[in-house]
FISEBA-540157 format. One record per residue (C-alpha): residue number from 1; x, y, z; residue in one letter. Coordinates in steps of 0.001 Angstrom, whole numbers, plus 524288, in hexadecimal, padded with zeros to 5 digits. Each point is the difference from the previous one (the first is absolute). Layout:
NUM X Y Z a
...
***
This chain:
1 B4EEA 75750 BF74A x
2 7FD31 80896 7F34F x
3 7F4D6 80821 8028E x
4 80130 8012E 80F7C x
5 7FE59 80D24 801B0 x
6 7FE41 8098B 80C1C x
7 7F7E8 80D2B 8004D x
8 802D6 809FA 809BF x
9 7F788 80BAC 8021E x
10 8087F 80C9D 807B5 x
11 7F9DF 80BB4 80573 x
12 80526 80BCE 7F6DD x
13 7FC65 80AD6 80812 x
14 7F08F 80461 7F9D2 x
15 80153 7F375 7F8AE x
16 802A8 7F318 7FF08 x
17 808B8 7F859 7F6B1 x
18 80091 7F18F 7FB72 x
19 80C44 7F84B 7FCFE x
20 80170 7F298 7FAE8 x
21 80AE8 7F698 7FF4D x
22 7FEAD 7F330 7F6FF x
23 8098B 7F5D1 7FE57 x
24 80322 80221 7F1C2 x
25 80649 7F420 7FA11 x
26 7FD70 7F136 80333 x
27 8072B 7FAA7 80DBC x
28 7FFB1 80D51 80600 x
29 7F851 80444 80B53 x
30 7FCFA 80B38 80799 x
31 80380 800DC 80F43 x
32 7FBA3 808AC 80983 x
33 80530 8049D 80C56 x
34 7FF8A 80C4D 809C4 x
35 80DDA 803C1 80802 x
36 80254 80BFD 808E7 x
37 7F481 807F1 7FA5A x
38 801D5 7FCB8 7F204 x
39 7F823 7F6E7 7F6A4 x
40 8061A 7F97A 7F656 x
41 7F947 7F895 7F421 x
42 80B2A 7F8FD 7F884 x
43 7FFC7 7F86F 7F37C x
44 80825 7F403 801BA x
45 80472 7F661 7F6E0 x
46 80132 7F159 80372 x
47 80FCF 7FF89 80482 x
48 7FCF2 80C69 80937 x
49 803BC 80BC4 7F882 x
50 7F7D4 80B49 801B6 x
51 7FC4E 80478 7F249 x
52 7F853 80C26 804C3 x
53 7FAE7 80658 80DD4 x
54 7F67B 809F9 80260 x
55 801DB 80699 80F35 x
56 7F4FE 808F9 8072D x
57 7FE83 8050D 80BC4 x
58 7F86E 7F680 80952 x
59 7F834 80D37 8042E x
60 7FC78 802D6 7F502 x
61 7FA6E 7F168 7FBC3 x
62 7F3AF 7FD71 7FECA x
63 7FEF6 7F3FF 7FA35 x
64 80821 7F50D 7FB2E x
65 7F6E0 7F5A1 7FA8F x
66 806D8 7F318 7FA57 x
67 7FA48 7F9E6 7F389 x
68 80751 7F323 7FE40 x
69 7FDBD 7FA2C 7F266 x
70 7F4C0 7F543 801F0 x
71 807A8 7F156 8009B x
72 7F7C3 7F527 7F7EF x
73 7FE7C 7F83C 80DDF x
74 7FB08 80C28 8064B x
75 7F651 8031B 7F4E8 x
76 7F945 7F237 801A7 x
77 7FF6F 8001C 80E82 x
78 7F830 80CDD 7FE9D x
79 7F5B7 7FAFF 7F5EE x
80 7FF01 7F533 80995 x
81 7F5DB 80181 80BEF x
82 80773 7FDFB 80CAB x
83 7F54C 7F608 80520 x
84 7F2DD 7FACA 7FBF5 x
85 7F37F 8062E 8020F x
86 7F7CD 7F76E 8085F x
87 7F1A3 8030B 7FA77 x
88 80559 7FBB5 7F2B3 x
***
């Protein structure tokens, strides 16, 4: 979905360095996955093809966090309270 977007934060030696990958355009999406050492952030459009990928060093990876684009459905279930407080 358009605004799905991943941050990554590498260790640079002294320093550390943030990267981000967003799904661009509307119907693309942004996959992650980690192979032989390697983690790769791709941007992927909706039939499959891989628009753009970003590889690192899983060594070297500090964090990967996921932001998914909030869905309307999700967005009410988290105004909602989960269950009813008793006392009220």
């Amino acid at each position: 979905m358009k605004g799905d977007r991943v941050e990554i934060v590498v260790d640079a030696g002294d320093t550390t360095r943030t990267y981000e990958v967003v799904a661009s355009r509307a119907g693309r999406r942004v996959e992650t996955a980690v192979r032989r050492g390697v983690v790769e952030v791709s941007e992927v459009t909706r039939s499959g093809t891989v628009v753009r990928t970003a590889r690192f060093m899983a060594t070297r990876v500090l964090a990967l966090v996921e932001q998914p684009v909030p869905r309307e459905d999700a967005s009410e279930a988290a105004v909602r309270p989960l269950r009813e407080d008793p006392k009220s």
